[in-house]
DSSP file (Angstrom, degrees, kcal/mol; ACC not computed):
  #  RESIDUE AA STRUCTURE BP1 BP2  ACC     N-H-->O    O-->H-N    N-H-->O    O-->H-N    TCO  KAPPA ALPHA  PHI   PSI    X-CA   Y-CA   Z-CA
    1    1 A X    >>        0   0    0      0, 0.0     4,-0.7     0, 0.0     3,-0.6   0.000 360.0 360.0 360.0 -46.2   40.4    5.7  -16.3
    2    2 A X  H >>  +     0   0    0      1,-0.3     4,-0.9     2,-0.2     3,-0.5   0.740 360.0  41.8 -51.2 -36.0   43.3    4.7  -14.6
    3    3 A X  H >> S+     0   0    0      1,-0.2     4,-3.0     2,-0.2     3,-0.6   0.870 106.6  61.1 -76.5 -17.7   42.4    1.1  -13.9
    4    4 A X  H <4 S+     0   0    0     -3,-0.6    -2,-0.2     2,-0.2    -1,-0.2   0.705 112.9  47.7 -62.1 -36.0   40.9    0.8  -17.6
    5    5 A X  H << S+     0   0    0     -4,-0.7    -1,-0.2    -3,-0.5    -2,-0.2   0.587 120.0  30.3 -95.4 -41.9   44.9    1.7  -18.1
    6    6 A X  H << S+     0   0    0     -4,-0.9    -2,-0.2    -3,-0.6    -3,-0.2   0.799  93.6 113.9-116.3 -43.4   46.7   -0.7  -15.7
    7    7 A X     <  +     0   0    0     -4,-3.0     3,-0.1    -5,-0.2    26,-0.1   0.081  25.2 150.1 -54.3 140.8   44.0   -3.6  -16.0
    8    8 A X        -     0   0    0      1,-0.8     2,-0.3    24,-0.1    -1,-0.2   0.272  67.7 -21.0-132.4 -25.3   45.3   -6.8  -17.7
    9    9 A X  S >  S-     0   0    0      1,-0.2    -1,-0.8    25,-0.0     3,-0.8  -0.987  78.3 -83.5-165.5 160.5   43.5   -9.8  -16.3
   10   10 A X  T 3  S+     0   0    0     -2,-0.3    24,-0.7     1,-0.3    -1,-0.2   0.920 121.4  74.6 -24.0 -66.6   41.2  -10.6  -12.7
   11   11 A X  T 3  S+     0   0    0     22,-0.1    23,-0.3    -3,-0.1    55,-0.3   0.933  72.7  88.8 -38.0 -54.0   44.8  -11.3  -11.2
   12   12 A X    <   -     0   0    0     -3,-0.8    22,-1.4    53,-0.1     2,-0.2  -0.063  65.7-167.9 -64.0 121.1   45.6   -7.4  -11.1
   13   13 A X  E     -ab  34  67A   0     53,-1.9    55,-2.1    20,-0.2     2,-0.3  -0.555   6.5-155.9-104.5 150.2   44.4   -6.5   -7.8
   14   14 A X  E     -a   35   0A   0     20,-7.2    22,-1.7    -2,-0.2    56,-0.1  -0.919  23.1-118.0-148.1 127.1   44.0   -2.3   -6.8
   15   15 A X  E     -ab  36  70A   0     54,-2.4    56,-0.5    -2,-0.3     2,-0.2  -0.041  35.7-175.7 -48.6 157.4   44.1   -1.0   -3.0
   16   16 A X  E     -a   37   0A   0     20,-0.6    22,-0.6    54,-0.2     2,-0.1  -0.782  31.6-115.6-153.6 106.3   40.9    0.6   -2.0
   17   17 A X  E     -a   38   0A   0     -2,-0.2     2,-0.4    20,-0.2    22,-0.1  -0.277  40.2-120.8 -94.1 138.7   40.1    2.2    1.1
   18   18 A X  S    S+     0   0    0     20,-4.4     2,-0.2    -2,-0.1    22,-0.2  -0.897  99.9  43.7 -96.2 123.2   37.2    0.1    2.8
   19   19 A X  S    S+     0   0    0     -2,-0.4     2,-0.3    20,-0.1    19,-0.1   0.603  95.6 155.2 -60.0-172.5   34.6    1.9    3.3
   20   20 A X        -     0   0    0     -2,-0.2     2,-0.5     3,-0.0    -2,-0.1  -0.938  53.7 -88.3-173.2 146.6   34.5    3.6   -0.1
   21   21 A X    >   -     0   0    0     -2,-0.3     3,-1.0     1,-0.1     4,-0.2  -0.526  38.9-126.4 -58.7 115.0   32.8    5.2   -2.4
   22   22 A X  T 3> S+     0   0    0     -2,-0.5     4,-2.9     1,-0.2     5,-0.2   0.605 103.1  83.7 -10.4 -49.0   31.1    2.4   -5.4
   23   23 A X  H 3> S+     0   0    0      1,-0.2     4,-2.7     2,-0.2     5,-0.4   0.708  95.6  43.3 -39.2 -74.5   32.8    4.5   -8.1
   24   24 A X  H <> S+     0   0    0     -3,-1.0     4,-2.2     2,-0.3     3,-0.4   0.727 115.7  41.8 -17.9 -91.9   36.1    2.1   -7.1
   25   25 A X  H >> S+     0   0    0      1,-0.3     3,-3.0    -4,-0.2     4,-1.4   0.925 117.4  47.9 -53.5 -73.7   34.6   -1.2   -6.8
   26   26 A X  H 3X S+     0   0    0     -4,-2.9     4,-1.8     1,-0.3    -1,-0.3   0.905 117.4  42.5 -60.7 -32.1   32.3   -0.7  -10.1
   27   27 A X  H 3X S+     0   0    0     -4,-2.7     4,-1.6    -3,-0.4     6,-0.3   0.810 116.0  43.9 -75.9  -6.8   35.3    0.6  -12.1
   28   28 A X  H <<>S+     0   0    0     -3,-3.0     5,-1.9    -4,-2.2     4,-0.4   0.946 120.1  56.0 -93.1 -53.4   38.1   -2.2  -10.7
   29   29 A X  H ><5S+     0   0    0     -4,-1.4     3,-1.4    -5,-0.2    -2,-0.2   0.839 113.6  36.6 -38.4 -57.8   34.4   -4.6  -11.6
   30   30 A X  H 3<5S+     0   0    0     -4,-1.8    -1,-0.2    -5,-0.4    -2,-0.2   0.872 108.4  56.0 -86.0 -39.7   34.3   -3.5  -15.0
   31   31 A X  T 3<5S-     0   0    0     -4,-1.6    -1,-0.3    -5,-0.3    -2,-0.2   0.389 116.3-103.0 -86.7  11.8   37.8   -3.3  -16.2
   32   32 A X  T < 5S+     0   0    0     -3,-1.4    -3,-0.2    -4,-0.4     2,-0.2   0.777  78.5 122.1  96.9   1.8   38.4   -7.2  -15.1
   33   33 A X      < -     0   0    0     -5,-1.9     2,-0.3    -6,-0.3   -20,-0.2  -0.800  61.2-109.1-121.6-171.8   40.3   -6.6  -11.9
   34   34 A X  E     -a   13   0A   0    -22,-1.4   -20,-7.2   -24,-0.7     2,-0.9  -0.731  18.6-145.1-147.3 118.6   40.4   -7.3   -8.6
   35   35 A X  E     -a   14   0A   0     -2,-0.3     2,-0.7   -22,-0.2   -20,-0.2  -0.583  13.3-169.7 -99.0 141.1   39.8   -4.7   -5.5
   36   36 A X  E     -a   15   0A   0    -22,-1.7   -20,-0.6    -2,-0.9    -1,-0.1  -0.566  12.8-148.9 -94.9  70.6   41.8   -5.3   -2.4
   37   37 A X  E     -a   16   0A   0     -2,-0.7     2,-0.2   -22,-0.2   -20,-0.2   0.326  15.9-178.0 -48.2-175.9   40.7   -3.3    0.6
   38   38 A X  E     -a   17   0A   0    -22,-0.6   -20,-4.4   -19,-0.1     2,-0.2  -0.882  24.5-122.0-159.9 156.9   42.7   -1.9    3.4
   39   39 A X        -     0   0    0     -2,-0.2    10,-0.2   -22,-0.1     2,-0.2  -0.737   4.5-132.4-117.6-172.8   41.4    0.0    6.3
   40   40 A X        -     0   0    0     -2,-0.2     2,-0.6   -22,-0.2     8,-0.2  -0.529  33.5-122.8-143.7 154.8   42.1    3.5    7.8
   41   41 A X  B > > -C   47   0B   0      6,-1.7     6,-1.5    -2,-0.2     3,-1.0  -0.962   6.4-151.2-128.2 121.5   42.6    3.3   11.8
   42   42 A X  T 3 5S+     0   0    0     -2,-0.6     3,-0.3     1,-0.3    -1,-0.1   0.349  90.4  64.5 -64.6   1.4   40.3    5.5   13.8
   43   43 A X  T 3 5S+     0   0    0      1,-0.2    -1,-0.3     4,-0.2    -2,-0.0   0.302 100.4  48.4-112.8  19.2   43.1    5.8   16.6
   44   44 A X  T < 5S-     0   0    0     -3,-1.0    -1,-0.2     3,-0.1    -2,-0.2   0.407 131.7 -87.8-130.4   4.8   45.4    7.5   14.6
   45   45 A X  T   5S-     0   0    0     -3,-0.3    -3,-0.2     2,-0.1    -2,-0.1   0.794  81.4 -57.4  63.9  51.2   43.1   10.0   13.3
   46   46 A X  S   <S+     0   0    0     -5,-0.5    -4,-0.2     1,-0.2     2,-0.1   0.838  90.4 162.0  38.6  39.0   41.8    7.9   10.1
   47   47 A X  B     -C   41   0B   0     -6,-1.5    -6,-1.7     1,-0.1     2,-0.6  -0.658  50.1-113.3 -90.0 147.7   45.9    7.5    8.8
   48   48 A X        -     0   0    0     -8,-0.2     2,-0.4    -2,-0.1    -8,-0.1  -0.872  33.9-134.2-100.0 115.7   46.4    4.8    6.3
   49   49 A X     >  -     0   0    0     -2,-0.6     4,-2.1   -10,-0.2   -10,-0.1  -0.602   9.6-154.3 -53.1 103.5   48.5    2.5    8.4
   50   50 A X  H  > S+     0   0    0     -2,-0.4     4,-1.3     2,-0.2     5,-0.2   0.934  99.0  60.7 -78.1 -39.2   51.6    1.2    6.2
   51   51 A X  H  > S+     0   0    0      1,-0.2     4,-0.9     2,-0.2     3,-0.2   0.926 111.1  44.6 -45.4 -53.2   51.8   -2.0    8.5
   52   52 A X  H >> S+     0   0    0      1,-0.2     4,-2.3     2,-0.2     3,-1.3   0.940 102.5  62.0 -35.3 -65.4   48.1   -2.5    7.1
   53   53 A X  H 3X S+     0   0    0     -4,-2.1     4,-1.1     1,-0.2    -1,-0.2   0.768 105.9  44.8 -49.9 -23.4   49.0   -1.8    4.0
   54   54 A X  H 3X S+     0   0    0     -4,-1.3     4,-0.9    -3,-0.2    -1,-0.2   0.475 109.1  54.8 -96.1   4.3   51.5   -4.9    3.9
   55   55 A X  H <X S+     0   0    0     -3,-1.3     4,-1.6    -4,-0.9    -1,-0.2   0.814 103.8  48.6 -89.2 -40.1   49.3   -7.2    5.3
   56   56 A X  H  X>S+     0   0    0     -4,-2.3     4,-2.6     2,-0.2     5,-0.5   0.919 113.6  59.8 -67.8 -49.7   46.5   -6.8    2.8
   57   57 A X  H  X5S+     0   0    0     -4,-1.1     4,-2.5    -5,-0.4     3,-0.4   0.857 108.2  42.0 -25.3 -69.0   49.8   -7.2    0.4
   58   58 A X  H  <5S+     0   0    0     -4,-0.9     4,-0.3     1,-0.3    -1,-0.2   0.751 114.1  46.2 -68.9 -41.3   50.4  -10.3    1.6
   59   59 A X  H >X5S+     0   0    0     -4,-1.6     3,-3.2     2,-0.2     4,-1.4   0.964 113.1  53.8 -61.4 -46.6   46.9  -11.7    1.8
   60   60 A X  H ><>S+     0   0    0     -4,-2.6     3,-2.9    -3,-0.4     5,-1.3   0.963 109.0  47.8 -91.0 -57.8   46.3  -10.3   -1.7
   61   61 A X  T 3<<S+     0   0    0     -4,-2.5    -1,-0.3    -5,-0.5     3,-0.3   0.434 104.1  61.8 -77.8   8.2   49.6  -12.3   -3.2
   62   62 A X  T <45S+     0   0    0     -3,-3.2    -1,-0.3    -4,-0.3    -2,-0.3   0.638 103.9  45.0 -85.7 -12.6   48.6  -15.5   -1.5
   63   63 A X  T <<5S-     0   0    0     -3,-2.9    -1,-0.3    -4,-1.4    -2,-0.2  -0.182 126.4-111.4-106.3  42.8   45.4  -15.5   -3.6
   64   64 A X  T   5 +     0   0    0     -3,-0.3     2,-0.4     1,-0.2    -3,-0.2   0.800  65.8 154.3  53.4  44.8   48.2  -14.6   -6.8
   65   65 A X      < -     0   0    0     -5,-1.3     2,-0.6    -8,-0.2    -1,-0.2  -0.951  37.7-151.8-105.5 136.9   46.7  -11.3   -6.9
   66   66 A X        -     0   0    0     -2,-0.4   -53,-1.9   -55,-0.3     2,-0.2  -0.855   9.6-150.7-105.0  90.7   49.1   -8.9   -8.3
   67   67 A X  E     +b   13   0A   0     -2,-0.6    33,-0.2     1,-0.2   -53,-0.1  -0.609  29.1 160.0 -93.4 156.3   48.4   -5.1   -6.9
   68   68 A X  E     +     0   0A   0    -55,-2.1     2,-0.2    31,-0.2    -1,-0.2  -0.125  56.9  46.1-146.4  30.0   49.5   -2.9   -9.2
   69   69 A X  E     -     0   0A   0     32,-0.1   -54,-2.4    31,-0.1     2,-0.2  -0.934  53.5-170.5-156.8 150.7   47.4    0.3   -8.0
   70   70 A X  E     -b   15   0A   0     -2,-0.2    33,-1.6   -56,-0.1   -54,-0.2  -0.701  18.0-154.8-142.0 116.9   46.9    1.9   -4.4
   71   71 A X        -     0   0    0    -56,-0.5     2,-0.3    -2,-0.2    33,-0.2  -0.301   5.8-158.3 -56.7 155.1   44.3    4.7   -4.1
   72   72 A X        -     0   0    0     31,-0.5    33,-4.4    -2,-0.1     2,-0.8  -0.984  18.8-160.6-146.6 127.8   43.9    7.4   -1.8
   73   73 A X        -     0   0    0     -2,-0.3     2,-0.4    31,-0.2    33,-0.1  -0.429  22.3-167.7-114.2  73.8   41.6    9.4   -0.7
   74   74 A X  S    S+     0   0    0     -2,-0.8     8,-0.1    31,-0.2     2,-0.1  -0.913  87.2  35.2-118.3 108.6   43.2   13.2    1.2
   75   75 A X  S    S-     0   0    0     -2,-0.4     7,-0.2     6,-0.3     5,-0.1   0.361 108.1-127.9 -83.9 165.5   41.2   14.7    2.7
   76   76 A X     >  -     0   0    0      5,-1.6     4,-0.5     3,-0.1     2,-0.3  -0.401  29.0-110.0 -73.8 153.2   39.1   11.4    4.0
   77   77 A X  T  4 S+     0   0    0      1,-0.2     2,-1.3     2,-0.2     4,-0.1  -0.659  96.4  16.1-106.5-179.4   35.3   11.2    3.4
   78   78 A X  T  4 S+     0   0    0     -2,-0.3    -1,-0.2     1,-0.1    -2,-0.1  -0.429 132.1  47.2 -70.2   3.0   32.9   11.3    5.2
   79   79 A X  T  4 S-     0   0    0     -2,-1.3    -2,-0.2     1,-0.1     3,-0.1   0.833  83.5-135.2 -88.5  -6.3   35.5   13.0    8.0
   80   80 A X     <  +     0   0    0     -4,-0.5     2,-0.2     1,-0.1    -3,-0.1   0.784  47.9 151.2  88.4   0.3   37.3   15.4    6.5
   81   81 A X        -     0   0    0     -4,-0.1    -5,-1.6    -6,-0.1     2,-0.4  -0.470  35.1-147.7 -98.5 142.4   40.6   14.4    7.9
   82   82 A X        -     0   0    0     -2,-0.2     2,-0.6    -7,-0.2    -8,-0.1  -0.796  25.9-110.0-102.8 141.9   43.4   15.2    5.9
   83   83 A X        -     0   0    0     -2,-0.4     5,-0.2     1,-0.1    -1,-0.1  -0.522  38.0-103.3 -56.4 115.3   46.4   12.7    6.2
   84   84 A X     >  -     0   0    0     -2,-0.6     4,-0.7     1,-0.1     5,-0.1   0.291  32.0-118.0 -28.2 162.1   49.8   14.2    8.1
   85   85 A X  H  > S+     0   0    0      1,-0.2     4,-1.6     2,-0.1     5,-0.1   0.949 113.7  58.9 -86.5 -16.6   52.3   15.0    5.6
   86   86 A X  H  > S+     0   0    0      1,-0.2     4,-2.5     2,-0.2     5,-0.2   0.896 104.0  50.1 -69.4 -22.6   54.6   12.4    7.1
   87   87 A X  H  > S+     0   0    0      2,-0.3     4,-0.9     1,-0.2    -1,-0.2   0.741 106.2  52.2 -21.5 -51.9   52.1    9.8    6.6
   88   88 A X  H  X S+     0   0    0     -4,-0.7     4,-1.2    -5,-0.2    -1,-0.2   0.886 106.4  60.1 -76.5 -22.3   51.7   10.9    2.8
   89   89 A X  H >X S+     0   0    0     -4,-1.6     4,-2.9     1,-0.2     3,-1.3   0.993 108.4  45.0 -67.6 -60.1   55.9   10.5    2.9
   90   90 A X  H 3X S+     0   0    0     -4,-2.5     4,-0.7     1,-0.3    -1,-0.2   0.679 107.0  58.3 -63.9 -15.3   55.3    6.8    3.9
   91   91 A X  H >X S+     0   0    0     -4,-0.9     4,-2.6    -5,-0.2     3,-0.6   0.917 105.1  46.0 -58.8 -50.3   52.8    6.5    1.4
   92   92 A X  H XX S+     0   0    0     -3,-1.3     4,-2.2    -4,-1.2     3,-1.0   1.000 116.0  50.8 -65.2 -54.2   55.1    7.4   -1.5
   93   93 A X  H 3< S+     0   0    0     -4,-2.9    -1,-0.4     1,-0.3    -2,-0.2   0.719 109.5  45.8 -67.2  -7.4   57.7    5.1   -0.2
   94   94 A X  H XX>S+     0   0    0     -4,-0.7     4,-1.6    -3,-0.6     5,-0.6   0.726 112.5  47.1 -92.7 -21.3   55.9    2.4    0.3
   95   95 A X  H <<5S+     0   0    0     -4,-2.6    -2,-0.2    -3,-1.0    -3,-0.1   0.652 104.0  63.6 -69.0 -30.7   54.3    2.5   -2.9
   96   96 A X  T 3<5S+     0   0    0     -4,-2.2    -1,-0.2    -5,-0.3    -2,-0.1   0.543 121.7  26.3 -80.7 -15.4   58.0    3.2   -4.7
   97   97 A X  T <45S+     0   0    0     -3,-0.5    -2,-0.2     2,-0.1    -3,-0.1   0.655 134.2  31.6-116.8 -50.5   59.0   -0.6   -3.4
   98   98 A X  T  <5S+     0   0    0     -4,-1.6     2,-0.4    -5,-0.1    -3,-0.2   0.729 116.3  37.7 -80.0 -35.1   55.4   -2.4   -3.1
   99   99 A X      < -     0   0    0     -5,-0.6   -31,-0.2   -31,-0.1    -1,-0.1  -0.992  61.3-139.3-131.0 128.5   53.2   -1.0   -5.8
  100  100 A X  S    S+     0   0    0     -2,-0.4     2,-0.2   -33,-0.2   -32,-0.1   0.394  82.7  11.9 -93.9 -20.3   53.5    0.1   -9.3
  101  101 A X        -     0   0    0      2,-0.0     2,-0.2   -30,-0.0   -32,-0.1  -0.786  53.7-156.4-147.2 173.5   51.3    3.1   -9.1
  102  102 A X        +     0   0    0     -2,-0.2     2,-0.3   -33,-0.1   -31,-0.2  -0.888  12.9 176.9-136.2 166.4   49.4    5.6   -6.9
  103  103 A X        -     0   0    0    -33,-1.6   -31,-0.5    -2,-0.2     2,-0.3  -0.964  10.0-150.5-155.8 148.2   46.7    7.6   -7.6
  104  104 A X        -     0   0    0     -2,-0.3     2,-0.5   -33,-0.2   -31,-0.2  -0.955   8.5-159.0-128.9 171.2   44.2   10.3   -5.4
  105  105 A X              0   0    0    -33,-4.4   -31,-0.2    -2,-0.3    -2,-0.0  -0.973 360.0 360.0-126.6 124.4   40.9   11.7   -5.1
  106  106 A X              0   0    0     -2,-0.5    -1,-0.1   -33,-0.1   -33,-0.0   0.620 360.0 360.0-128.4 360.0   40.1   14.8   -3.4
């Protein structure tokens, strides 16, 4: 429901953690926008990497894709691994400068 909410056109791009579960990619596919992965680094315990996150940024706003969503997925599938809470701190703040929204699934 939330991308059905934020979608306005193909440009509006939404983080996604790659792999993932379909649901993601068929709902950002149906409501008309555009999914951007990022990946989770297996040396860190799966932790979503903020440096990552601003690279996929960057790629995403050379093609003029506008993200405007960044999912999360705590605890992680198929390990189970919950992200630290400073980790989830860096989340919020990077999302509070870079991205318009966040949203999770647990």
């Amino acid at each position: 429901m939330m991308v059905q909410l934020l979608s306005r056109s193909e440009k509006d791009g939404y983080f996604v953690p790659h792999p993932s579960v379909p649901l993601y990619s068929a709902s950002i596919a149906l409501h008309g926008g555009t999914l951007v992965p990022y990946y989770l680094n297996e040396a860190t315990d799966w932790g979503l990497e903020i440096p990552e996150l601003k690279n996929q940024l960057e790629i995403a706003k050379s093609k003029g894709i506008n993200v405007r969503a960044l999912a999360v997925i705590n605890p992680g599938n198929p390990t189970g691994q919950v992200l630290s809470e400073e980790n989830q701190r860096d989340i919020v703040k990077f999302c509070k400068t870079k991205v318009w929204f966040s949203w999770s699934m647990r």
